[in-house]
C-alpha angles and dihedrals in degrees: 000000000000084000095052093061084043085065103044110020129248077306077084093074092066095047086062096050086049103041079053100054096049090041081055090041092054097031080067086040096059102041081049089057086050086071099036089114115071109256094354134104126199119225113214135010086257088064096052095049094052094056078046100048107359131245093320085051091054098048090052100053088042089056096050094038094055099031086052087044098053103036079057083056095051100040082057107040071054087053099041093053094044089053092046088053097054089046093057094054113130097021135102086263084059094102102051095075142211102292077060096054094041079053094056097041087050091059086042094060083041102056090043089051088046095051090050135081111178135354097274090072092060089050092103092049081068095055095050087039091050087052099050082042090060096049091043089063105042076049100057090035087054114045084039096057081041097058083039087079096051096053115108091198122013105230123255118276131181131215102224128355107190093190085060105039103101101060092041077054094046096045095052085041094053087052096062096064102135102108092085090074104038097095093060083037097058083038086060106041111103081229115035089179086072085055093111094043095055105040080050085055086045107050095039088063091047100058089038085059095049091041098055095041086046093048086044091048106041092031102060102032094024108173087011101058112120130206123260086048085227093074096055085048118103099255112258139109094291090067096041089059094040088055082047085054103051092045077058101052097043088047092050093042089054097071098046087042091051101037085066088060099036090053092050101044087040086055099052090046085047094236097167135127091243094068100028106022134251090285097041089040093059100038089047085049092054094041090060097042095043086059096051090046093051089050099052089045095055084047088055090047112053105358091112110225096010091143095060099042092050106059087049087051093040094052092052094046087040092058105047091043100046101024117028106023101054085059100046089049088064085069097072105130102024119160076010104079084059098106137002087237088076143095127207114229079251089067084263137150099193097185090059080054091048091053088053089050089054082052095040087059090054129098113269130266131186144191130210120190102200140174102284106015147338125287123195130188133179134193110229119205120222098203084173139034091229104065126116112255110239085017126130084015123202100211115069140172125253113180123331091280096035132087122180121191118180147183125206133039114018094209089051096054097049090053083050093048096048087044081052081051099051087041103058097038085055095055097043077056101051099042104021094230127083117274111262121238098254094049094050088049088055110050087047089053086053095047097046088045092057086058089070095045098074134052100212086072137045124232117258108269089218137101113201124206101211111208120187151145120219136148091300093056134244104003128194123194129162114192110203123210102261077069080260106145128183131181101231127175083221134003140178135213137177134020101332097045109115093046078055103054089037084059097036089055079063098066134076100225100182089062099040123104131229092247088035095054090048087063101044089041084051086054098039089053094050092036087054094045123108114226084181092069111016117034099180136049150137134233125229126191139182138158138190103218145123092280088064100045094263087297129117115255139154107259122266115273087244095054087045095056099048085049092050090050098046086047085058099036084054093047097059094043081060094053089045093060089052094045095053084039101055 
């Protein structure tokens, strides 16, 4: 960094703060592309560029991806052997040089790629490269304030050179790199929802980090300072464990930068224990990565000026795929979310997906189809103090026999509603009997559906859970806004939706009980809110079953408030067991 405002004058302390700031803005891009198709999650940046440009598009951003990853890996496999041997001057191990201790730094990173299976396992390797990050740098800031007061003349800086601009530009992009492993790093995280929160933490230490060793740097040997920042420091001890440190921190960087490359490429050649076994998995798995290593070592090794080639080559690959591309990809569908009429070249209609994502930003709401009845619950968002309790309620009745729980837009649930209402008195009318489930189901999901068939309307941004009891018993529908409806024994919408079905999969519906499954609704909806986002909701319950005469009504007060207290009773058991975990 101190030669990067060397470059390009004290004008390259802003570039920092704003090369951060994009890095921040298309890490959050990308992970957000991850999640572009309904209920599904890519699983690389490959992956997303191909649904953006197709399988060209693909092949190119994994080329530049790749080629920019391992020619990290080998600059500082390069790094890592130069500083060893500079460590070692003066000892027995003097004589062996430094091909030798790229060599040996080469079979570190190896062993440690070997050992490892997916990023999580490396996980550890961040927290000791962070650490020796943090001393390198007290390190620098303070030997170089230090050699500040015995300077008779500070040496010349500039505030902006232009002719120099764009090196001082390609050598801060090439340093904020770490897009190309976001995607395996969300995967990773216990709570991808944090994921923006903690890529904005991130990269705000980051650039602090950069910014104080680049101001120390520059600012005490200006047009002097040398790169790496070590060779600018007066000689001592200081320096000799901040060089240790740095070897550290490249060798520990090198397995979680490669083991980006090495999932991806193991998933496209199907290495996994499910089509070769756990043995053949693993020794397929050495074999590959023993190869690339050997090939990036032997790079190291005799390529002559590798070292130079790599960073142009990097800067260039560094921009497009952490600049510029995440940023391209979020035009996928342009000129095609227009209208609902239309199709995307993919087979898409992206305003039907617009209106999930409307439904996707609600509270949650759930259905269980138990032995006995139907219970709904809904999560009700208090976006304000003032509001009325058991007001603008999410649950509504359809018909006797009919609850309808929703999450989305509240306008367009109760239009739906009233269309459920008209429906079933019609056919009441009509038959003399009440509409069965599935009917009912039907004709909403054909109404809905009509709504993405002209452009001169939107679809509804809703989804409805449908409850009711008919001849065939407890019935359970939810009717998505592309008119798609689906019986389910329990079923999830809105924000919360995949903690839900994740709990709902738990229980054993056809055993449980009415009174049983309000509990159990009351614990899945706390257990799915987000504290993080919305402090502040209200639940709201109701049930068809025999209790309530075979209609659809909200549950007793009574009933409410034992659920409530076994969903918060539940809750704090949970926090108990991290607790005593952690």
């Amino acid at each position: 960094m101190p030669y990067a405002l060397k470059s390009g004058g004290w004008a390259g302390m802003a570039y920092i703060a704003l090369a951060a700031a994009i890095s921040a803005y298309t890490g959050k891009i990308l992970v957000r592309c991850l999640y572009y198709k309904h209920g599904v999650r890519l699983q690389s940046y490959s992956e997303v560029a191909e649904a953006a440009f197709g399988p060209r598009g693909r092949l190119v951003v994994r080329t530049l991806k790749d080629v920019n990853l391992l020619g990290v890996v080998g600059i500082y496999i390069v790094l890592a052997g130069i500083s060893i041997d500079s460590l070692v001057v003066g000892t027995p191990v003097e004589q062996f040089g430094e091909r030798f201790w790229i060599a040996a730094s080469a079979v570190v990173v190896w062993a440690a790629i070997v050992a490892a299976r997916q990023i999580h396992d490396v996980f550890v390797l961040s927290i000791f490269g962070t650490l020796t990050t943090v001393v390198m740098v007290v390190i620098v800031i303070w030997l170089g304030v230090l050699d500040l007061e015995f300077m008779h003349a500070r040496p010349p800086t500039k505030a902006i050179d232009i002719r120099m601009m764009p090196i001082s530009l390609a050598s801060i992009c090439f340093s904020f790199g770490g897009n190309l492993n976001w995607p395996d790093l969300e995967a990773s995280m216990k709570s991808p929802k944090k994921w923006s929160k903690a890529l904005s933490l991130a990269t705000t230490f980051i650039a602090f980090i950069y910014a104080c060793v680049a101001a120390v740097g520059y600012g005490v040997y200006g047009g002097h300072v040398r790169s790496p920042i070590f060779l600018s420091l007066p000689s001592g001890i200081a320096v000799s464990i901040a060089k240790a440190m740095i070897t550290a921190h490249v060798l520990l960087a090198c397995p979680i930068l490669l083991t980006a490359v090495f999932i991806e490429a193991e998933r496209d050649l199907d290495i996994s224990s499910n089509t070769l076994g756990v043995f053949k998995e693993r020794l397929w798995r050495a074999v590959f990565r023993s190869l690339l290593m050997l090939v990036i070592a032997l790079f190291a090794l005799f390529v002559s000026d590798f070292s130079k080639i790599v960073p142009i080559l990097g800067a260039v690959a560094a921009s497009l795929v952490v600049f510029v591309i995440p940023d391209a990809m979020t035009s996928i569908g342009t000129g095609y979310d227009l209208s609902v009429s239309t199709y995307s070249p993919d087979g898409r209609v992206f305003q039907v997906e617009y209106a999930q994502k409307a439904v996707d930003n609600s509270g949650t709401a759930i259905g269980l189809r138990v032995k006995g009845g139907v219970v709904l619950a809904v999560e009700k968002i208090k976006h304000s103090r003032l509001l009325v309790p058991n007001s603008n309620k999410r649950i509504m009745t359809a018909g006797k026999h009919i609850g309808v729980a929703s999450a989305g837009w509240m306008s367009d649930t109760r239009h739906l509603v009233k269309r459920t209402r008209d429906e079933a008195h019609n056919y009441h009318d009509i038959y003399k009997t009440n509409a069965p489930a599935k009917i009912i189901a039907e004709r909403m999901g054909m109404y809905v559906q009509a709504y993405t068939l002209y452009s001169a309307v939107r679809p509804f941004g809703v989804s409805t859970i449908l409850a009711c009891i008919d001849e065939d018993g407890p019935q359970l529908y939810m009717i998505e806004p592309s008119g798609q409806y689906v019986g389910y024994r329990g079923c999830a919408a809105g924000k919360g939706k995949q903690a839900a079905k994740t709990e709902i999969e738990k229980l054993n519906l056809e055993e449980l009980t009415v009174r049983e499954a309000v509990k159990e609704a009351a614990r899945i909806i706390y257990a799915a809110h987000d504290d993080a986002k919305d402090k502040l909701f209200e639940l709201e319950l109701s049930w068809i079953c025999e209790e309530s005469n075979n209609l659809h009504t909200h549950v007793p007060q009574d009933v409410l408030d034992e659920a409530i207290e076994h969903a918060e009773k539940a809750l704090d058991d949970d926090d108990e067991m991290e607790d005593d975990e952690e």
